[in-house]
C-alpha positions as CSV (number, residue, x, y, z in Angstrom):
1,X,5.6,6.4,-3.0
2,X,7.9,8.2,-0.8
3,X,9.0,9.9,-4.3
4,X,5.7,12.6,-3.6
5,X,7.3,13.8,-0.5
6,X,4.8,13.5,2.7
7,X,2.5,10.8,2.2
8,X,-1.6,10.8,2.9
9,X,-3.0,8.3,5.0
10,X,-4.5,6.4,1.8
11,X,-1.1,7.0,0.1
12,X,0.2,4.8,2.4
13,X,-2.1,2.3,3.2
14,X,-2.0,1.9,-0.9
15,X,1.8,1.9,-0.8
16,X,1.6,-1.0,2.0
17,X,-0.5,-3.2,-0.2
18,X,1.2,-2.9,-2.8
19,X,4.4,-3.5,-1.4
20,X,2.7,-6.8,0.1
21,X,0.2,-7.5,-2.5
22,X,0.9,-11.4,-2.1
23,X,-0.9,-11.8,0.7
24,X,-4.4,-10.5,2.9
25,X,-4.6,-8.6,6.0
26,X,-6.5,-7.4,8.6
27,X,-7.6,-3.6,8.9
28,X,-5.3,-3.9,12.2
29,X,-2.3,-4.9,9.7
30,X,-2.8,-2.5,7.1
31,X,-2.7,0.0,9.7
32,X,0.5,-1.0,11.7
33,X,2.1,-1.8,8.7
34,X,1.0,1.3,6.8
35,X,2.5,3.2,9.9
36,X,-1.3,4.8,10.7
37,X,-3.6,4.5,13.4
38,X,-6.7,2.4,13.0
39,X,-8.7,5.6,14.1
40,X,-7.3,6.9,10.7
41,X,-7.9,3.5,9.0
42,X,-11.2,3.5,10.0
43,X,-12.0,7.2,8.8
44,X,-10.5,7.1,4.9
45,X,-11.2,3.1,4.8
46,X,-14.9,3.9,3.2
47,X,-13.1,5.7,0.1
48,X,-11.0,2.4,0.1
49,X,-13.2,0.2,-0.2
50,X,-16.0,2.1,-2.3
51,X,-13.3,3.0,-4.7
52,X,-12.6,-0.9,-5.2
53,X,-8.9,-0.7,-3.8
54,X,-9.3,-4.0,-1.6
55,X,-11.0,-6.6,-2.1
56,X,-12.2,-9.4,1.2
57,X,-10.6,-12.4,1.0
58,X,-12.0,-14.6,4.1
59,X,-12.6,-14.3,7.8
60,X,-10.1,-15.5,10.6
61,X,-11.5,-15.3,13.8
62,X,-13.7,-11.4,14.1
63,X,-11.2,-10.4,11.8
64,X,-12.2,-9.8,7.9
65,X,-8.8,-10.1,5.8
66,X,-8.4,-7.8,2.8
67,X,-6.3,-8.0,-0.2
68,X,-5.0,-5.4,-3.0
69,X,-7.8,-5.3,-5.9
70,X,-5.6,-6.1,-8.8
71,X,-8.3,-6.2,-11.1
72,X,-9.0,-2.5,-10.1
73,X,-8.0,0.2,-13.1
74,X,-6.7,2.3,-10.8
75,X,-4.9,0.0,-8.7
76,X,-3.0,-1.2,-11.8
77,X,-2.3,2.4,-12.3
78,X,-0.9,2.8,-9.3
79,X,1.4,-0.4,-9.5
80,X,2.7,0.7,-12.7
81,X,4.1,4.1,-11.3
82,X,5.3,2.1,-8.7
83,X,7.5,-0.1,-10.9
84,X,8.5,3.0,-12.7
85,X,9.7,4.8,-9.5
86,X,11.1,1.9,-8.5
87,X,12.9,1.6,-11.4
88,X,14.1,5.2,-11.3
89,X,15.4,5.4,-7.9
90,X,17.0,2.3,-8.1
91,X,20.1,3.4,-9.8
92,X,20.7,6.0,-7.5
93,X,20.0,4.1,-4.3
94,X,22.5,1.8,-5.8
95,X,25.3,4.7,-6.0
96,X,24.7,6.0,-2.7
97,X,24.8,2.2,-1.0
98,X,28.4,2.5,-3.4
99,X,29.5,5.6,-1.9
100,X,28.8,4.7,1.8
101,X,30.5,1.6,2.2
């Protein structure tokens, strides 16, 4: 998602899950790994999870895990233009890994 320039805080934490979609975290890890704090986490997660973005998976200890809603419509939507930036920046990542070595 970095193609959009500056990312939002849900940007990211959508961009995070999606780039680890296999597995379920805790609000602690999306936030680390989303490079946010969990004051931020905590303040946009609401719109997360009312817009059907994640999905609870089980409980480990206090901690509720949470996992990418692929069923969502708009979480497939998202994935899709994922792929398709992906797929567009990948050429010319390649050329530039080309040139600097």
């Amino acid at each position: 998602m970095e193609f959009f320039g500056t990312k939002t805080p849900v940007l990211k934490v959508l961009d995070f899950l999606i780039d680890n979609e296999a597995f379920d975290h805790s609000k602690s890890d999306i936030a680390r790994g989303a490079g946010i704090s969990r004051a931020t986490l905590f303040n946009i997660w609401k719109v997360i999870e009312r817009n059907g973005v994640v999905v609870a998976t089980r409980e480990v200890g206090r901690a509720r895990m949470y996992k990418l809603n692929k069923k969502n419509p708009i979480v497939k939507k998202f994935m899709e233009l994922d792929d398709v930036i992906a797929n567009h920046c990948a050429p010319r990542a390649e050329n530039e890994m080309l040139i600097t070595v």
